[in-house]
C-alpha positions in Angstrom: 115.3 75.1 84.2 113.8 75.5 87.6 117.4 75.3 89.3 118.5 77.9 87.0 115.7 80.4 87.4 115.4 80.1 91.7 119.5 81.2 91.2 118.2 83.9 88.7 115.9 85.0 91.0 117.6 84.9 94.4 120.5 86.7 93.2 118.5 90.3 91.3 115.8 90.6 94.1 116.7 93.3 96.6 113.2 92.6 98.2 113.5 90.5 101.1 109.4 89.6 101.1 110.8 87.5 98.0 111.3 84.1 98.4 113.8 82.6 96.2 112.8 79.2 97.2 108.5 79.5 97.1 107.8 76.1 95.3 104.7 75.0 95.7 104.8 71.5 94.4 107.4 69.3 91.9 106.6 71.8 88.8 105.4 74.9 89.9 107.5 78.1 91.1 106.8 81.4 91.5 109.2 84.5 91.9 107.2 87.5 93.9 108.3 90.9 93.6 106.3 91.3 97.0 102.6 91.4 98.0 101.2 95.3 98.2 103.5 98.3 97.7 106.6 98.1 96.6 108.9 98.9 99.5 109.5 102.1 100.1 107.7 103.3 97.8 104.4 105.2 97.1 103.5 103.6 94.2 101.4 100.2 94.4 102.8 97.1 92.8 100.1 95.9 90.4 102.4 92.8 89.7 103.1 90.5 92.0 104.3 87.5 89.9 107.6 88.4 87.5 107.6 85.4 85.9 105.6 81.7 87.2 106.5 78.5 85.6 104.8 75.4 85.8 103.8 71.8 83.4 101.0 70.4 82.7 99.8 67.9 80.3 99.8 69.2 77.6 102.8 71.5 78.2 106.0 71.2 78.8 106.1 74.3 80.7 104.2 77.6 80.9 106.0 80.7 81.7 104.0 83.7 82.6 105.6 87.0 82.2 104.6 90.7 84.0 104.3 93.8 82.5 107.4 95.1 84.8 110.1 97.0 82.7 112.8 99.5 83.3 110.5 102.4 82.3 108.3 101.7 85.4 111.4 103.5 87.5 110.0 106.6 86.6 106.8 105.6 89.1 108.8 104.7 92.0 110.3 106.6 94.7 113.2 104.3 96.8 116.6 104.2 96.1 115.4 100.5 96.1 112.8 100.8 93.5 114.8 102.6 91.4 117.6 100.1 91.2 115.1 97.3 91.0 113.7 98.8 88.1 117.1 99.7 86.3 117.8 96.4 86.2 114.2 94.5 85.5 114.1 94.1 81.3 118.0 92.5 82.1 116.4 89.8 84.7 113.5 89.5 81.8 116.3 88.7 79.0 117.9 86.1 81.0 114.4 84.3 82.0 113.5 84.5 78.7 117.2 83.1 77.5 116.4 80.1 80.1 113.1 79.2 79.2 113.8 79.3 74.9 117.7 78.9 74.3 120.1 81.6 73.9 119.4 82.1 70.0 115.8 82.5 70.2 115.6 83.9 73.8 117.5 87.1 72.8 116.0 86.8 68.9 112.4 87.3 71.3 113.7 89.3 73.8 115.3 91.8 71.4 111.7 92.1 69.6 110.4 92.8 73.2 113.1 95.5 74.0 112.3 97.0 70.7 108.1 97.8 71.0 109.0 97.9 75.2 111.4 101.2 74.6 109.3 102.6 72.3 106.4 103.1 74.5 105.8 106.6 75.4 106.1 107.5 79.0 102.3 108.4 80.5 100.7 111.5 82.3 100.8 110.4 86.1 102.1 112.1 89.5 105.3 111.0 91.5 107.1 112.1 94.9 108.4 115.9 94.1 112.1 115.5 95.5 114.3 118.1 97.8 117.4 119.7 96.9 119.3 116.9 98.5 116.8 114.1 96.8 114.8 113.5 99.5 111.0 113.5 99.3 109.4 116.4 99.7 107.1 116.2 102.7 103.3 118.2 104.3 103.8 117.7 108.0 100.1 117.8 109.6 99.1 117.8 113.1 95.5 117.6 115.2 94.5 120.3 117.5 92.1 119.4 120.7 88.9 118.8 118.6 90.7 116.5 115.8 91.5 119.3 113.4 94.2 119.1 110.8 96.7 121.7 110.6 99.8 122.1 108.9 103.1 121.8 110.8 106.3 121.2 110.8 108.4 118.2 111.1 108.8 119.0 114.8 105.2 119.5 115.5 104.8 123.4 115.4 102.0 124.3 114.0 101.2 127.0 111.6 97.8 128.5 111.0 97.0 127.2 107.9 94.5 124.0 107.8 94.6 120.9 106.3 91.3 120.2 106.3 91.2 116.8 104.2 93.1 115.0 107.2 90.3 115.9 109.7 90.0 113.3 112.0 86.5 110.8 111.9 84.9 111.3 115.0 84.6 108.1 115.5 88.0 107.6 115.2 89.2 110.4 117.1 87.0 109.0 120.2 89.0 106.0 120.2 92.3 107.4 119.5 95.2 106.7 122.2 96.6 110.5 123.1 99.8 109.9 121.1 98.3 109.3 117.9 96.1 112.5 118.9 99.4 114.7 119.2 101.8 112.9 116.9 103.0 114.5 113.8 101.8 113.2 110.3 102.9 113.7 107.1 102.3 112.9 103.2 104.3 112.9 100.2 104.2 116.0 98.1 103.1 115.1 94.3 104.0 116.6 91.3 103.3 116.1 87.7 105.5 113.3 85.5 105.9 111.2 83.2 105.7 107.6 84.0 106.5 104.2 82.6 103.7 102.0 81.4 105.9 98.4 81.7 106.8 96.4 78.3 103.3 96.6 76.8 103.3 92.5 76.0 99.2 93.1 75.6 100.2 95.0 72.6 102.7 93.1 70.9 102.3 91.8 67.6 102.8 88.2 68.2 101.7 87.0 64.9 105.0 85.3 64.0 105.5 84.2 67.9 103.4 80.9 67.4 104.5 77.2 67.1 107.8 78.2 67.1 110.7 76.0 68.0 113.0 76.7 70.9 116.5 76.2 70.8 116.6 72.9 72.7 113.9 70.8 69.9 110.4 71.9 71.4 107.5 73.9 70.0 106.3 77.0 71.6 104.3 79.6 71.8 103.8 83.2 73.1 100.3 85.2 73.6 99.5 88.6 74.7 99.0 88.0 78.1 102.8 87.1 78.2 102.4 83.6 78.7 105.0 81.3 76.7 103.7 77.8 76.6 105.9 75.1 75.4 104.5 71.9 74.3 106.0 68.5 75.0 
């Protein structure tokens, strides 16, 4: 199982702070989707395990699931992130598959898909894109004293402030003379929709206990998306 998920794994991440191979010990691995924010990307990872597996015990293995989904593409910005995500609930169906048995992977994983999808999307703020897709940028400059102003890309500065990206004294003191005259610039945010993950926490998982997996062992699945299976 642990063969079958590191080739799982090392084949579907695009992220190169992923280790395919981060074992810690005999029965313990890990698959990272990357520590921080998601690259590229203006929207912060808030789950850096997809899946952990390890035995105690009393268990055979444990398998702890994330809240990631393909719905959580609507938060992210990259050509990266948005592929990652596209394909996320697929990588969850074939962990899932590993860890129970075909049958009763995709009998749970299907359940999953079904309460996952029909999660409504959230109120929340992404990138607002150009014409040609690109993110749409606020350029912002300092003047002598450590005003911010907005500019353009190449520096030219208008007369209109941007007062929220005044500089700290303190830090302006300290500042080398390029970061004093270098251009700066943030993401433009608009209103959208955006994904919420597969909502495990909410699952009814009332017939999800003691139940036997396709290869003879007992398991169980709680709403913090751990699947234990006992020896």
């Amino acid at each position: 199982m642990k063969d079958a998920l590191l080739k799982l794994w090392a084949a579907n991440y695009y992220n190169t702070d992923f280790k395919a191979s981060g074992i810690s010990s005999d029965n313990f691995i890990s698959g990272n989707i990357g520590s921080g924010a998601a690259r590229g990307s203006t929207w912060r990872a808030t789950h850096n395990s997809l899946v952990s597996v390890h035995g105690t015990e009393r268990d055979y293995i444990k398998i702890s699931l994330s809240n990631s989904w393909d719905n959580l593409h609507n938060n992210v910005d990259s050509s990266q992130d948005l592929a990652f995500y596209g394909t996320t609930s697929a990588i969850i169906e074939k962990m899932i598959k590993i860890a129970l048995g075909d049958d009763v992977g995709q009998e749970f994983f299907d359940y999953l898909r079904q309460h996952a999808d029909a999660l409504p999307l959230q109120d929340g703020k992404r990138t607002a894109r150009n014409a040609d897709g690109t993110p749409a940028m606020k350029y912002y400059c300092f003047d002598e004293n450590g005003l911010a102003w907005v500019c353009d890309e190449a520096g030219n500065r208008s007369n209109q402030r941007f007062p929220e990206h005044d500089a700290m004294p303190e830090w302006w003191q300290q500042a080398t003379e390029t970061a004093k005259t270098r251009v700066y610039g943030d993401r433009i945010m608009e209103d959208s929709k955006i994904g919420v993950g597969n909502g495990i926490e909410t699952l009814d998982l009332t017939n999800w206990q003691n139940r036997m997996t396709n290869y003879g062992k007992r398991f169980s699945i709680s709403n913090d998306g751990v699947i234990e299976i006992y020896r």
